[in-house]
C-alpha positions in Angstrom: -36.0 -19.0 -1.9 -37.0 -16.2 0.4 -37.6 -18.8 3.1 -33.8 -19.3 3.4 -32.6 -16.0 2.6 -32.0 -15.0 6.0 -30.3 -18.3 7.0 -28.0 -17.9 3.8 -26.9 -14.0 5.5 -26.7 -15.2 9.2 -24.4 -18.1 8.1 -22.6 -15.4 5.5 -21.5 -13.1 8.2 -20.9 -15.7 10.6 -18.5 -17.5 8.4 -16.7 -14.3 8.0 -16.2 -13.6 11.6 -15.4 -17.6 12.0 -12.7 -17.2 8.9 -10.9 -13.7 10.3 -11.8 -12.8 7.1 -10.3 -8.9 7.1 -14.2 -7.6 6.2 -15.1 -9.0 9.4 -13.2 -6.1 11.1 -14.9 -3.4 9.4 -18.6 -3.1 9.8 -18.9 -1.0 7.0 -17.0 -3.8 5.1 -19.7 -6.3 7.0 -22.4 -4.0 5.4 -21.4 -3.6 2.6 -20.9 -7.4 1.6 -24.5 -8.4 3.1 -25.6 -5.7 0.8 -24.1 -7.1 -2.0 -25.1 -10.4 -1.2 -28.8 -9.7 -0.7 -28.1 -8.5 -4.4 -26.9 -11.3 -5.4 -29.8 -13.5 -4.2 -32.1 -10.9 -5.9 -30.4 -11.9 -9.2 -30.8 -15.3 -8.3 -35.0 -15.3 -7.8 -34.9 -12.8 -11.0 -33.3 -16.2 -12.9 -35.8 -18.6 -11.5 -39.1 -16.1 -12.1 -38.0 -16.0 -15.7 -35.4 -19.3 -16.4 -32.9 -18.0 -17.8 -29.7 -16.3 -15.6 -31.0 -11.9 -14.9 -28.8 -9.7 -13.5 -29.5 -6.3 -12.2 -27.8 -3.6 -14.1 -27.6 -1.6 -11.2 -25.1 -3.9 -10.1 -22.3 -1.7 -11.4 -23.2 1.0 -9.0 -22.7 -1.0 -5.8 -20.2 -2.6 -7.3 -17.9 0.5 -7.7 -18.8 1.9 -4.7 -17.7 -1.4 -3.1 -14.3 -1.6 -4.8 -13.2 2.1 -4.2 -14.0 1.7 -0.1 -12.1 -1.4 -0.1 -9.0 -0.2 -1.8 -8.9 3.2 0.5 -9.2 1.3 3.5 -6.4 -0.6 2.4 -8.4 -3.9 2.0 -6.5 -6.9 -0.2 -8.9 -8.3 -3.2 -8.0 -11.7 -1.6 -10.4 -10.9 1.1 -13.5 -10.1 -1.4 -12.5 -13.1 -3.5 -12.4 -15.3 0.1 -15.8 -13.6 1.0 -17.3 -14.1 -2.4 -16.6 -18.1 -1.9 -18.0 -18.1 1.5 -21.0 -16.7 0.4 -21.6 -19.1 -2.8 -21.0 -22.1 -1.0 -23.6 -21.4 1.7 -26.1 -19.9 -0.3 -25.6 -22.9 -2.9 -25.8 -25.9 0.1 -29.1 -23.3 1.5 -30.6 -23.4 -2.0 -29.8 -27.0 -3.4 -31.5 -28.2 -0.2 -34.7 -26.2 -0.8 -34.8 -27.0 -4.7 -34.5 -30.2 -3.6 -37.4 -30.7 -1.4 -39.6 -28.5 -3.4 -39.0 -29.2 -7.0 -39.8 -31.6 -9.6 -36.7 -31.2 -11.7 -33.9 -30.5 -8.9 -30.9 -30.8 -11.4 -32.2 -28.5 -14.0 -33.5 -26.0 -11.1 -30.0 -26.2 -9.2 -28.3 -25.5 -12.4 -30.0 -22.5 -13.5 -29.8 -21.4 -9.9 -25.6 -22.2 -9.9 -25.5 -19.7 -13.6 -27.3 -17.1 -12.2 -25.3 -16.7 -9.1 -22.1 -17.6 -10.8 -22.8 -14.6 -13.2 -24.1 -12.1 -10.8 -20.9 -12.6 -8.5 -18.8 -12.9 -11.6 -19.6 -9.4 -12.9 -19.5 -7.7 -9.0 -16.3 -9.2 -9.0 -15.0 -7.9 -12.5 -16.7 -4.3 -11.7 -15.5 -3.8 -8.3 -11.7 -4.7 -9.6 -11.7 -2.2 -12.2 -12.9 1.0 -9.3 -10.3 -0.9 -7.3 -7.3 -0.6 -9.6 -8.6 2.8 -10.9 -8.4 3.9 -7.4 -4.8 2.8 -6.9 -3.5 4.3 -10.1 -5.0 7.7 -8.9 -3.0 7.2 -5.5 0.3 6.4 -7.5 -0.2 9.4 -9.6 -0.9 11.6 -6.1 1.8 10.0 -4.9 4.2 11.2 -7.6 2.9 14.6 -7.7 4.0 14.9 -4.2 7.1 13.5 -4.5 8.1 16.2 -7.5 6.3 18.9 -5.4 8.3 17.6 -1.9 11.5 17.9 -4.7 10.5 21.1 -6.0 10.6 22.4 -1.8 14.0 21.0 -1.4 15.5 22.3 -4.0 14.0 25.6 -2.8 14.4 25.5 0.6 17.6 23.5 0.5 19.8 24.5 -2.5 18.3 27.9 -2.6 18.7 29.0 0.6 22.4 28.1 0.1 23.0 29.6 -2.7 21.5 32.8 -1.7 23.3 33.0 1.7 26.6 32.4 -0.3 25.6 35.2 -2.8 24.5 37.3 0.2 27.6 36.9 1.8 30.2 37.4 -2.0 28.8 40.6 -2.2 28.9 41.5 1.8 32.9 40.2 0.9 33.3 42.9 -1.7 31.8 45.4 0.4 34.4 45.2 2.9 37.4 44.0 0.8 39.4 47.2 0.9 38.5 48.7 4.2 38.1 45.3 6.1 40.2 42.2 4.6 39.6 40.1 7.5 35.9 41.0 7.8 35.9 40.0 4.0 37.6 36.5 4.5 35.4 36.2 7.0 32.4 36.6 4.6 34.2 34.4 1.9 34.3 31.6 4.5 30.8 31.5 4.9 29.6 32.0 1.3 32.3 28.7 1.0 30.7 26.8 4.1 26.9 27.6 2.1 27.7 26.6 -1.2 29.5 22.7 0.7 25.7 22.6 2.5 24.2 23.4 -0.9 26.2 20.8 -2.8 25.6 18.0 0.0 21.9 18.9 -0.4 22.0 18.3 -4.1 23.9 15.2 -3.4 21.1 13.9 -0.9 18.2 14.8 -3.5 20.0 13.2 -6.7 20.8 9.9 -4.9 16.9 9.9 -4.0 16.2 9.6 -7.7 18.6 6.4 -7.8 16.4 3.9 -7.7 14.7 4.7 -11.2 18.1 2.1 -12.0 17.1 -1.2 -11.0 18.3 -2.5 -7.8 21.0 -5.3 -7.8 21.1 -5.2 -4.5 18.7 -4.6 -1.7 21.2 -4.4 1.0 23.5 -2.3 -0.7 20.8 0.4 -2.1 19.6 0.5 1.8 23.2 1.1 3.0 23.5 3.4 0.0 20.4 5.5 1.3 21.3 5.5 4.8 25.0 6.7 4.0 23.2 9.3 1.9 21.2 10.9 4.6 22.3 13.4 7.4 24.1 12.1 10.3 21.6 13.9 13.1 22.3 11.4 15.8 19.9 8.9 15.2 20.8 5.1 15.8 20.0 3.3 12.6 20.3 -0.6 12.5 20.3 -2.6 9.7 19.8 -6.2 8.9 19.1 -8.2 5.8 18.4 -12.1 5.8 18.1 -14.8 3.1 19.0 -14.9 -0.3 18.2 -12.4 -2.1 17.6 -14.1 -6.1 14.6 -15.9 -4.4 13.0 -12.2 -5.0 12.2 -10.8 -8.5 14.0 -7.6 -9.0 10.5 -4.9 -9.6 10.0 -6.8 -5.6 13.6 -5.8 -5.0 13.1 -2.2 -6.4 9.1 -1.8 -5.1 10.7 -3.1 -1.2 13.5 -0.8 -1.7 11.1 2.6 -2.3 8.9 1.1 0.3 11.4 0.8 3.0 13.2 4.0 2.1 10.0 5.9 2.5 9.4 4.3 5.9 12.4 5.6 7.2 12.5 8.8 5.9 8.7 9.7 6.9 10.6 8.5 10.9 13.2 10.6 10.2 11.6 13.6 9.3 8.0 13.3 11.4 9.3 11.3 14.1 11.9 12.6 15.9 13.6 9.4 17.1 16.5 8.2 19.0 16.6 4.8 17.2 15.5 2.8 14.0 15.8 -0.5 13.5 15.1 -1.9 9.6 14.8 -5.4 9.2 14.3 -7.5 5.6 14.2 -11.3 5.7 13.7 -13.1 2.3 12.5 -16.4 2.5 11.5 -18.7 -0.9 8.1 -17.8 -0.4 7.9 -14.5 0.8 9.7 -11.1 1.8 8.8 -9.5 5.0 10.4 -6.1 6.6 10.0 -4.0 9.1 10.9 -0.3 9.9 10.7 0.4 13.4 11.2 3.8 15.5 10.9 4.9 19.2 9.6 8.5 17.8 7.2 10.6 18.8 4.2 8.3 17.2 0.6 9.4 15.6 -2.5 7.9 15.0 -3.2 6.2 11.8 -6.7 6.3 11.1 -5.9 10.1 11.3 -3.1 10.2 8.8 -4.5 7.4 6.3 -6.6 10.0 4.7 -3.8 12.8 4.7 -0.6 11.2 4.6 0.2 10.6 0.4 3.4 8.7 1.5 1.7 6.4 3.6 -0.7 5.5 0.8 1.9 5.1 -1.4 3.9 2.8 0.4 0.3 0.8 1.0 0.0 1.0 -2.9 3.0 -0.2 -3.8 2.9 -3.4 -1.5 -0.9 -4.3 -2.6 0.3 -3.9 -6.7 2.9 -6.7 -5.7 0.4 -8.6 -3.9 1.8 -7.9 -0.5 0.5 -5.9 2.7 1.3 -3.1 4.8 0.4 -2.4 8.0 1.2 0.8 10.5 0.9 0.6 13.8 1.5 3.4 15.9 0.1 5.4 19.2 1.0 9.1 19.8 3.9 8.9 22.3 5.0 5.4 21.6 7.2 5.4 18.1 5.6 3.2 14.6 6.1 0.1 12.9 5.5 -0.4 9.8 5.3 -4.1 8.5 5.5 -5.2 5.1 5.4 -8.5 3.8 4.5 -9.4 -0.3 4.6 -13.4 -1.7 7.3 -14.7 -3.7 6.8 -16.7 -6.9 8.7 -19.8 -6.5 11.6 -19.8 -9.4 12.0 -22.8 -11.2 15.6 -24.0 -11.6 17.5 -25.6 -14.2 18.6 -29.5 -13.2 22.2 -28.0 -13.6 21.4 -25.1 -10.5 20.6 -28.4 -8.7 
Protein backbone atom coordinates (compact mmCIF):
# COMPACT_ATOMS: atom_id res chain seq x y z
CA UNK A 1 0.00 0.00 0.00
CA UNK A 2 2.81 2.45 0.59
CA UNK A 3 3.64 2.31 -2.98
CA UNK A 4 0.50 4.27 -3.85
CA UNK A 5 0.16 6.35 -0.96
CA UNK A 6 1.47 9.33 -2.50
CA UNK A 7 -0.50 8.92 -5.75
CA UNK A 8 -3.74 8.44 -3.51
CA UNK A 9 -2.66 12.32 -1.81
CA UNK A 10 -1.58 14.00 -5.06
CA UNK A 11 -4.87 12.90 -6.72
CA UNK A 12 -6.77 13.86 -3.18
CA UNK A 13 -5.72 17.42 -3.23
CA UNK A 14 -5.94 17.67 -6.82
CA UNK A 15 -9.57 16.62 -6.88
CA UNK A 16 -10.16 19.22 -4.36
CA UNK A 17 -8.84 22.07 -6.21
CA UNK A 18 -10.51 20.42 -9.59
CA UNK A 19 -14.08 20.24 -7.36
CA UNK A 20 -13.79 24.11 -5.80
CA UNK A 21 -14.23 22.19 -2.96
CA UNK A 22 -14.28 25.23 -0.14
CA UNK A 23 -11.02 23.39 1.67
CA UNK A 24 -9.29 23.95 -1.41
CA UNK A 25 -9.19 27.80 -0.44
CA UNK A 26 -7.70 27.33 2.82
CA UNK A 27 -4.31 25.72 3.02
CA UNK A 28 -4.70 25.12 6.47
CA UNK A 29 -8.01 23.38 5.51
CA UNK A 30 -5.64 21.59 2.54
CA UNK A 31 -3.35 20.55 5.51
CA UNK A 32 -5.41 19.61 7.63
CA UNK A 33 -7.47 17.04 5.33
CA UNK A 34 -4.03 15.47 3.82
CA UNK A 35 -3.28 15.03 7.46
CA UNK A 36 -6.28 13.32 8.19
CA UNK A 37 -6.07 11.31 5.17
CA UNK A 38 -2.55 10.02 5.66
CA UNK A 39 -4.39 8.84 8.96
CA UNK A 40 -6.76 7.29 7.45
CA UNK A 41 -4.49 5.20 5.21
CA UNK A 42 -2.52 4.37 8.36
CA UNK A 43 -5.71 2.71 9.64
CA UNK A 44 -6.02 1.05 6.57
CA UNK A 45 -2.34 -0.91 6.57
CA UNK A 46 -3.08 -1.31 10.48
CA UNK A 47 -6.26 -3.56 9.08
CA UNK A 48 -4.30 -5.49 6.56
CA UNK A 49 -1.07 -6.15 9.09
CA UNK A 50 -3.53 -7.77 11.41
CA UNK A 51 -7.04 -8.65 9.19
CA UNK A 52 -9.39 -7.39 10.98
CA UNK A 53 -10.53 -3.30 10.55
CA UNK A 54 -7.77 -1.08 13.51
CA UNK A 55 -8.35 2.27 14.04
CA UNK A 56 -6.06 4.68 15.82
CA UNK A 57 -7.48 5.92 18.99
CA UNK A 58 -5.74 8.96 18.52
CA UNK A 59 -8.07 9.76 15.92
CA UNK A 60 -10.30 11.70 18.19
CA UNK A 61 -7.58 14.24 18.77
CA UNK A 62 -7.19 15.28 15.15
CA UNK A 63 -10.51 14.82 14.69
CA UNK A 64 -11.64 17.66 17.13
CA UNK A 65 -9.10 19.77 16.27
CA UNK A 66 -10.37 19.42 12.67
CA UNK A 67 -14.00 20.10 13.45
CA UNK A 68 -13.47 23.21 15.68
CA UNK A 69 -11.10 24.99 12.81
CA UNK A 70 -13.64 24.25 10.31
CA UNK A 71 -16.65 25.60 12.18
CA UNK A 72 -14.62 29.01 13.16
CA UNK A 73 -13.64 29.60 9.81
CA UNK A 74 -17.07 29.30 8.91
CA UNK A 75 -16.67 26.08 6.78
CA UNK A 76 -20.12 24.12 5.85
CA UNK A 77 -19.92 20.13 6.90
CA UNK A 78 -20.99 19.63 3.31
CA UNK A 79 -17.54 20.42 2.22
CA UNK A 80 -15.77 17.69 4.72
CA UNK A 81 -18.45 15.22 3.78
CA UNK A 82 -17.67 16.18 -0.28
CA UNK A 83 -13.87 15.82 0.73
CA UNK A 84 -14.27 12.68 2.66
CA UNK A 85 -15.91 11.07 -0.73
CA UNK A 86 -13.27 12.38 -2.86
CA UNK A 87 -10.76 10.83 -0.87
CA UNK A 88 -12.47 7.19 -0.53
CA UNK A 89 -13.07 6.81 -4.02
CA UNK A 90 -9.49 7.49 -5.09
CA UNK A 91 -7.79 5.77 -2.43
CA UNK A 92 -10.33 2.72 -3.02
CA UNK A 93 -9.79 2.78 -7.24
CA UNK A 94 -5.56 3.34 -5.98
CA UNK A 95 -5.89 0.35 -3.69
CA UNK A 96 -8.32 -2.14 -5.52
CA UNK A 97 -5.78 -1.86 -8.41
CA UNK A 98 -2.82 -2.78 -6.32
CA UNK A 99 -4.72 -5.69 -4.34
CA UNK A 100 -5.43 -6.75 -7.51
CA UNK A 101 -2.16 -7.24 -9.05
CA UNK A 102 -0.57 -8.42 -5.93
CA UNK A 103 -2.96 -10.66 -4.12
CA UNK A 104 -4.17 -14.08 -4.23
CA UNK A 105 -7.60 -13.39 -2.72
CA UNK A 106 -8.44 -9.75 -4.26
CA UNK A 107 -12.18 -9.81 -3.08
CA UNK A 108 -11.54 -10.77 0.49
CA UNK A 109 -8.40 -8.30 0.58
CA UNK A 110 -10.50 -5.40 -1.12
CA UNK A 111 -13.18 -5.96 1.46
CA UNK A 112 -11.26 -5.87 4.48
CA UNK A 113 -9.52 -2.92 2.94
CA UNK A 114 -13.22 -1.07 2.05
CA UNK A 115 -14.18 -1.83 6.37
CA UNK A 116 -11.22 -0.43 7.54
CA UNK A 117 -11.49 2.75 5.68
CA UNK A 118 -15.13 2.92 5.83
CA UNK A 119 -14.72 2.82 9.78
CA UNK A 120 -11.74 5.04 10.10
CA UNK A 121 -13.58 7.86 8.02
CA UNK A 122 -16.81 6.92 9.69
CA UNK A 123 -15.64 7.77 13.17
CA UNK A 124 -13.45 11.21 11.99
CA UNK A 125 -16.57 12.11 10.59
CA UNK A 126 -18.80 11.38 13.78
CA UNK A 127 -15.94 13.05 16.05
CA UNK A 128 -15.30 16.06 14.19
CA UNK A 129 -19.33 16.74 14.04
CA UNK A 130 -19.71 16.69 17.66
CA UNK A 131 -16.38 19.57 18.20
CA UNK A 132 -18.22 21.19 15.31
CA UNK A 133 -21.67 21.60 16.81
CA UNK A 134 -20.15 22.00 20.30
CA UNK A 135 -18.41 24.91 18.85
CA UNK A 136 -21.50 26.58 17.44
CA UNK A 137 -23.57 26.15 20.55
CA UNK A 138 -20.70 28.04 22.44
CA UNK A 139 -21.05 30.96 19.68
CA UNK A 140 -24.97 31.06 20.12
CA UNK A 141 -24.47 31.22 23.80
CA UNK A 142 -21.70 34.29 23.21
CA UNK A 143 -23.88 35.53 21.06
CA UNK A 144 -26.76 35.91 23.58
CA UNK A 145 -24.64 37.06 26.31
CA UNK A 146 -23.88 39.94 24.16
CA UNK A 147 -27.09 40.62 23.08
CA UNK A 148 -28.46 40.93 26.94
CA UNK A 149 -25.09 42.81 27.80
CA UNK A 150 -25.63 45.22 24.35
CA UNK A 151 -29.42 45.48 26.17
CA UNK A 152 -28.23 46.00 29.46
CA UNK A 153 -25.99 49.32 27.73
CA UNK A 154 -29.09 50.61 26.11
CA UNK A 155 -31.15 50.68 28.72
CA UNK A 156 -28.32 52.48 30.49
CA UNK A 157 -27.13 54.66 28.21
CA UNK A 158 -30.47 55.18 26.61
CA UNK A 159 -33.38 55.22 29.10
CA UNK A 160 -31.11 56.23 31.84
CA UNK A 161 -29.64 59.03 30.59
CA UNK A 162 -33.29 60.23 29.94
CA UNK A 163 -34.53 59.70 32.79
CA UNK A 164 -31.85 61.33 34.71
CA UNK A 165 -31.80 64.53 32.54
CA UNK A 166 -35.61 64.72 33.12
CA UNK A 167 -35.07 64.31 36.95
CA UNK A 168 -32.14 66.79 36.62
CA UNK A 169 -34.17 69.15 35.07
CA UNK A 170 -37.85 68.55 37.71
CA UNK A 171 -35.73 69.51 40.35
CA UNK A 172 -33.80 72.58 38.49
CA UNK A 173 -37.94 73.45 37.75
CA UNK A 174 -38.58 73.61 41.51
CA UNK A 175 -35.62 75.54 42.08
CA UNK A 176 -36.70 78.32 40.08
CA UNK A 177 -40.61 77.99 40.36
CA UNK A 178 -41.13 80.98 42.50
CA UNK A 179 -38.49 83.38 41.60
CA UNK A 180 -38.32 82.33 37.80
CA UNK A 181 -41.73 80.78 36.37
CA UNK A 182 -40.62 81.02 32.91
CA UNK A 183 -37.04 79.67 33.60
CA UNK A 184 -39.14 76.79 35.37
CA UNK A 185 -41.45 75.99 32.26
CA UNK A 186 -38.53 76.09 30.58
CA UNK A 187 -36.95 73.33 32.65
CA UNK A 188 -40.33 71.36 32.64
CA UNK A 189 -40.20 71.37 28.86
CA UNK A 190 -37.03 69.68 28.72
CA UNK A 191 -37.50 67.11 31.56
CA UNK A 192 -40.93 66.50 29.05
CA UNK A 193 -38.83 66.38 25.72
CA UNK A 194 -36.28 63.54 27.91
CA UNK A 195 -38.77 61.39 29.27
CA UNK A 196 -40.65 61.31 24.96
CA UNK A 197 -36.69 60.31 23.93
CA UNK A 198 -36.67 57.82 26.92
CA UNK A 199 -39.99 56.27 26.02
CA UNK A 200 -39.11 55.99 22.19
CA UNK A 201 -35.97 54.33 23.42
CA UNK A 202 -37.85 51.75 25.31
CA UNK A 203 -40.05 51.44 22.43
CA UNK A 204 -37.07 50.67 19.96
CA UNK A 205 -35.51 48.04 22.58
CA UNK A 206 -38.95 46.15 23.36
CA UNK A 207 -39.80 45.75 19.66
CA UNK A 208 -36.21 44.14 19.29
CA UNK A 209 -37.39 41.36 21.56
CA UNK A 210 -40.38 40.73 19.10
CA UNK A 211 -39.31 38.24 17.27
CA UNK A 212 -39.21 35.63 20.26
CA UNK A 213 -43.24 35.47 18.60
CA UNK A 214 -42.96 33.58 15.51
CA UNK A 215 -42.92 35.46 12.37
CA UNK A 216 -46.07 35.29 10.11
CA UNK A 217 -44.60 37.37 7.98
CA UNK A 218 -41.20 38.13 6.77
CA UNK A 219 -41.97 41.28 5.01
CA UNK A 220 -44.05 42.68 7.51
CA UNK A 221 -41.53 41.91 10.63
CA UNK A 222 -38.80 43.76 8.28
CA UNK A 223 -41.03 46.73 7.63
CA UNK A 224 -41.94 46.49 11.35
CA UNK A 225 -38.11 46.71 12.28
CA UNK A 226 -37.27 49.40 9.93
CA UNK A 227 -40.33 51.55 11.04
CA UNK A 228 -38.95 50.85 14.58
CA UNK A 229 -35.61 52.31 14.17
CA UNK A 230 -34.47 56.02 14.08
CA UNK A 231 -35.07 58.03 11.10
CA UNK A 232 -31.19 59.40 10.78
CA UNK A 233 -31.33 60.03 7.05
CA UNK A 234 -30.39 56.85 5.78
CA UNK A 235 -32.02 55.58 2.45
CA UNK A 236 -33.35 52.14 3.26
CA UNK A 237 -34.90 49.91 0.37
CA UNK A 238 -36.78 47.09 0.73
CA UNK A 239 -37.84 44.20 -1.45
CA UNK A 240 -39.22 40.80 -0.92
CA UNK A 241 -39.91 38.20 -3.79
CA UNK A 242 -41.67 34.79 -3.95
CA UNK A 243 -43.99 33.15 -1.88
CA UNK A 244 -43.34 33.05 1.19
CA UNK A 245 -45.17 29.34 2.57
CA UNK A 246 -42.41 27.75 0.34
CA UNK A 247 -40.27 28.65 3.56
CA UNK A 248 -40.69 26.91 7.02
CA UNK A 249 -41.50 29.45 9.64
CA UNK A 250 -37.93 28.70 12.25
CA UNK A 251 -36.30 29.73 8.28
CA UNK A 252 -38.73 32.68 8.44
CA UNK A 253 -37.85 33.67 12.03
CA UNK A 254 -33.78 32.49 11.83
CA UNK A 255 -33.78 34.96 8.13
CA UNK A 256 -35.63 37.50 9.98
CA UNK A 257 -32.84 37.80 13.10
CA UNK A 258 -30.25 37.33 10.41
CA UNK A 259 -31.26 40.11 8.28
CA UNK A 260 -32.13 42.44 11.09
CA UNK A 261 -28.71 42.09 12.54
CA UNK A 262 -27.18 42.83 9.15
CA UNK A 263 -28.73 46.04 9.09
CA UNK A 264 -28.40 47.18 12.35
CA UNK A 265 -24.46 46.23 12.57
CA UNK A 266 -24.68 48.99 8.99
CA UNK A 267 -26.46 51.21 10.85
CA UNK A 268 -24.63 51.50 13.76
CA UNK A 269 -20.76 50.68 12.44
CA UNK A 270 -21.23 51.85 9.00
CA UNK A 271 -22.19 55.15 8.67
CA UNK A 272 -24.08 54.85 5.35
CA UNK A 273 -26.08 56.96 3.05
CA UNK A 274 -28.03 53.89 1.62
CA UNK A 275 -29.08 50.24 2.26
CA UNK A 276 -30.64 48.17 0.11
CA UNK A 277 -32.23 44.59 1.65
CA UNK A 278 -33.30 42.20 -0.67
CA UNK A 279 -35.08 38.51 0.12
CA UNK A 280 -36.15 36.27 -2.75
CA UNK A 281 -37.85 32.98 -1.89
CA UNK A 282 -37.77 30.49 -4.40
CA UNK A 283 -39.19 26.56 -3.83
CA UNK A 284 -35.86 25.57 -3.31
CA UNK A 285 -34.04 28.05 -1.59
CA UNK A 286 -34.11 31.61 0.28
CA UNK A 287 -31.40 34.02 -0.57
CA UNK A 288 -30.93 37.79 0.84
CA UNK A 289 -28.82 40.31 0.79
CA UNK A 290 -28.12 43.49 2.90
CA UNK A 291 -26.17 45.90 1.15
CA UNK A 292 -24.61 49.37 2.35
CA UNK A 293 -22.35 52.11 0.81
CA UNK A 294 -20.72 52.67 4.54
CA UNK A 295 -17.59 53.15 5.56
CA UNK A 296 -16.53 49.27 5.17
CA UNK A 297 -13.87 46.92 7.26
CA UNK A 298 -11.97 44.06 6.73
CA UNK A 299 -13.39 40.80 7.62
CA UNK A 300 -10.72 38.46 8.42
CA UNK A 301 -10.18 41.27 11.09
CA UNK A 302 -13.57 41.29 12.59
CA UNK A 303 -14.37 37.42 12.23
CA UNK A 304 -12.59 36.79 15.42
CA UNK A 305 -14.06 39.94 17.24
CA UNK A 306 -17.22 40.65 15.94
CA UNK A 307 -20.00 38.27 18.16
CA UNK A 308 -22.77 39.51 15.71
CA UNK A 309 -21.10 38.58 12.79
CA UNK A 310 -20.63 35.01 14.14
CA UNK A 311 -23.96 34.85 15.08
CA UNK A 312 -25.52 35.61 12.01
CA UNK A 313 -22.83 32.93 10.41
CA UNK A 314 -24.30 30.47 13.10
CA UNK A 315 -27.57 30.90 12.56
CA UNK A 316 -27.46 30.40 8.71
CA UNK A 317 -25.13 27.13 8.98
CA UNK A 318 -27.81 25.53 11.89
CA UNK A 319 -30.36 25.90 8.93
CA UNK A 320 -28.07 24.58 6.48
CA UNK A 321 -27.55 27.83 4.73
CA UNK A 322 -24.34 30.16 4.26
CA UNK A 323 -23.26 33.49 4.87
CA UNK A 324 -20.81 35.44 3.36
CA UNK A 325 -19.37 39.20 4.08
CA UNK A 326 -17.68 40.89 1.76
CA UNK A 327 -16.38 44.17 2.53
CA UNK A 328 -13.06 46.55 1.98
CA UNK A 329 -12.40 49.59 4.24
CA UNK A 330 -13.81 52.48 2.24
CA UNK A 331 -16.14 50.69 0.04
CA UNK A 332 -19.50 49.74 2.13
CA UNK A 333 -20.46 45.47 2.86
CA UNK A 334 -22.60 42.95 1.67
CA UNK A 335 -23.65 40.42 3.31
CA UNK A 336 -25.27 37.36 1.45
CA UNK A 337 -27.26 34.80 2.80
CA UNK A 338 -28.78 31.96 1.19
CA UNK A 339 -30.18 28.54 3.23
CA UNK A 340 -32.11 25.37 1.14
CA UNK A 341 -35.67 24.89 1.33
CA UNK A 342 -37.30 21.51 1.97
CA UNK A 343 -39.71 21.00 -0.85
CA UNK A 344 -43.41 20.76 0.86
CA UNK A 345 -45.50 18.16 -0.21
CA UNK A 346 -49.05 19.18 -1.13
CA UNK A 347 -52.32 17.70 -0.82
CA UNK A 348 -53.97 16.65 -4.37
CA UNK A 349 -56.69 19.23 -3.29
CA UNK A 350 -53.75 22.33 -3.04
CA UNK A 351 -53.37 21.12 -6.68
Amino acid sequence: MDACRAEILEEFESELHATGNTLSTDPNAVRQALMTAQYVLDDVAATLRSGKVQVSELYKFHAWEVGTSRAASGVHPKASLEAGSLFFRSALTHLARQIAAGSDSPTDVFALVAAGMEESLSRRVREASESYHGFLLNEVQQAQEEERRRIARDLHDRIGHGVSVAHQQLALSELHRGTDPARAAIKIGVAQQAIQEAMEHLRQITSELHPQVPVKSLEKALLGFLEAIEDNGVSVGLEVNGDESWAEPRVLDESFLIIREATRNALTHGGPSVILMRVDIAPHELQAFVQDNGRGFEPSRARGRGVGLASMRERAELLGGRLAITSDPGSGCRVDLSIPLKRQTREPDDL
